[in-house]
N, C-alpha and C positions, 0 to 999 in steps of 0.2 A: 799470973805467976811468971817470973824472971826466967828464963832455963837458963842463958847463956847471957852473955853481950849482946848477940845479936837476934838471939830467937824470943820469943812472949809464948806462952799456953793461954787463950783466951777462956774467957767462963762457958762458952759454947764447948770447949775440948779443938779449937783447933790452931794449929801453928802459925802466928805471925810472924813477919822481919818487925824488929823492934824498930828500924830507919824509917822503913816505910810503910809498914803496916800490910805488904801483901799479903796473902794466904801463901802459905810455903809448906806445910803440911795439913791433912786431915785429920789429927788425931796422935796424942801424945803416942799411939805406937805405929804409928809412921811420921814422924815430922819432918820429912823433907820430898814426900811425894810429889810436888809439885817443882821442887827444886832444879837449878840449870845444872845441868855436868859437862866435864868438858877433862878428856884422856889428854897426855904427854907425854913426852919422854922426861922418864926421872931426872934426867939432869936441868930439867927445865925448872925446877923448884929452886934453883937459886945456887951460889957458891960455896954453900957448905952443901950443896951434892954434886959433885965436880967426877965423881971417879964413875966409871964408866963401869955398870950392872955385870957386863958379859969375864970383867976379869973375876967375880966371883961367885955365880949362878949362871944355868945354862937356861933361865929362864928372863924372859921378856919380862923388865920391870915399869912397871909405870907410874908416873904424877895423875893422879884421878883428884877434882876439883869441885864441890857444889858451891854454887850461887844463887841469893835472892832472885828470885826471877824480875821481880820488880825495880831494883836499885844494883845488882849486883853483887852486893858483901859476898865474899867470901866466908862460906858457913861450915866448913868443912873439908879438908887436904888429908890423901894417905897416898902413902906410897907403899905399893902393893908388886906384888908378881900378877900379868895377866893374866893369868889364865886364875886367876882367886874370884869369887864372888863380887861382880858388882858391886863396889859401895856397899859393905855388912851394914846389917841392919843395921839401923839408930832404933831406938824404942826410950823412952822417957819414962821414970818410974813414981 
């Protein structure tokens, strides 16, 4: 089963990258256990995030990133305050 563009559900129950068939998760209610992450500074998402966190929160915002381990895709981007929960769950329903 398709989840995304770039994730599969395999008939075992667990997460592939559709590019390259890594293992990326263990199980539709973790699929991305295996996944690469990688912190930023929010403004590092690109030109349509150009303004600078601190003029409207007194909290540390940040670009949080997973990737295929295998090929790299990018599988998931949030921009969060740090001090939030690692990466909120994903779970697949």
């Amino acid at each position: 089963m398709d989840i995304d563009l770039n994730l599969t559900l395999t008939g075992s129950g667990t997460v592939n990258c559709r590019h390259c068939s890594t293992l990326v998760g263990d199980s539709a209610t973790d699929p991305m256990a295996h996944a690469l992450s990688n912190e930023r500074a929010s403004t590092a998402a690109g030109p349509g995030v150009r303004a600078d966190p601190a003029q409207f929160t007194d909290r540390q915002i940040l670009l949080r990133q997973r990737f295929c381990p295998g090929c790299l895709t990018l599988l998931a981007t949030e921009i969060v305050p740090a001090d939030e929960q690692r990466f909120r769950k994903w779970t697949l329903r």
